[in-house]
C-alpha positions, 0 to 999 in steps of 0.5 A: 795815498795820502799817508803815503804822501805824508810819510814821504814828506816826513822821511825828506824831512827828516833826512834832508839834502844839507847837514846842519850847523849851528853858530854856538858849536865849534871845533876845537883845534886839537882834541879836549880830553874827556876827563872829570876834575876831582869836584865836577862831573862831565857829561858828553852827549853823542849823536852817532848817527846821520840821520835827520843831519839837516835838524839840530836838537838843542840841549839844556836843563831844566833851569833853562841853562844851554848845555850845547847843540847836537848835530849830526855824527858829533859830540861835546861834552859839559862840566856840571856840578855834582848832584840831580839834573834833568836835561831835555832836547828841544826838537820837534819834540821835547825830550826829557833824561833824568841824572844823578852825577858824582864828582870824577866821574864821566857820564854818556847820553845818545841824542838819537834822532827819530822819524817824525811827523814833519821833522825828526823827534829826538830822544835822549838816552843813558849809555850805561853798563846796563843798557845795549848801546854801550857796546856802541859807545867806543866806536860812536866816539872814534867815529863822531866829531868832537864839538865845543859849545859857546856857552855864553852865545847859546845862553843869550839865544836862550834868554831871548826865547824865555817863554819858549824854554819855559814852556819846554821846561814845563813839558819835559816834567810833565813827559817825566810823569808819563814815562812808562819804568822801562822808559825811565830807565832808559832816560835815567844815569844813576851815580854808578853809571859814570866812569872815571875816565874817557870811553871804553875803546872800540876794541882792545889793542892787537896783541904783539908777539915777541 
């Protein structure tokens, strides 16, 4: 009876009654087109899915700089340098995903939210052209709300909690070291991974006749 209770009150938690907001994240009033400069890379993380709408899982690296907050059915993109990174989400879990970048190329993560014990774990994933879910991605973009993180605002939130982001810092290395190579993988965007310019459509254009 009590694992029942438990499970109950996981599942309420993690679905909640109202989706969450977030006052570092806005829309913008006309679409920004996902599109990598020649010196940069750009990484857009997706959250396709509803559940656990009233949890918001903060993204960052590990040099603790705010890259932006996911929410439920939404995405937002970031310009980055080239070269190695590790982004983590800071949920109820902390959450670890390991990217090796290329200027002009435009790279995706699933920020994909899962049952947990009091609130929902988040996990980032790749989307790549190796992994299942990238016959997804065409349809996750169409369907998410594109959202503009306020970088500036979200780094001070982030700088008042120091020791906190410390902390997370500390565990998503120390996850890294426990991941299992099938898991690695799917935490991993290899330079390849990225591509030139927006996602793949959902399906191609019909074909018209003459």
């Amino acid at each position: 009876m009590a694992v029942s209770l438990l499970t109950a009150l996981s599942a309420l938690g993690a679905t909640g009654c109202f989706a969450a907001t977030s006052p570092y994240m806005s829309a913008p009033r006309l679409p920004v087109p996902t599109v990598a400069p020649p010196n940069a890379a750009v990484v857009v993380f997706v959250r396709p899915s509803d559940f656990a709408n009233n949890a918001v899982a903060t993204i960052l690296d590990d040099r603790g700089a705010f890259l932006g907050d996911s929410l439920a059915e939404s995405q937002f993109a970031v310009l980055l340098p080239p070269g190695p990174h590790v982004f983590l989400s800071w949920a109820e879990n902390t959450a670890p995903i390991t990217a090796s970048l290329l200027p002009g190329r435009v790279y995706y993560v699933e920020v994909a939210p899962r049952p947990g014990f009091w609130k929902a774990r988040v996990q980032l994933i790749a989307i790549t052209p190796r992994s299942e879910n990238w016959v997804e991605l065409g349809t996750w973009i169409s369907r998410s709300t594109q959202l503009v993180p306020d970088t500036l605002a979200g780094q001070q939130y982030l700088n008042e909690r120091r020791e906190d982001v410390e902390e997370r810092i500390r565990r998503a290395h120390e996850r890294l070291t426990q991941l299992s190579a099938e898991e690695l993988n799917d935490r991993t965007l290899l330079p390849e991974d990225g591509v030139p310019s927006a996602a793949p459509n959902a399906a191609p254009p019909p074909k018209t006749g003459n």
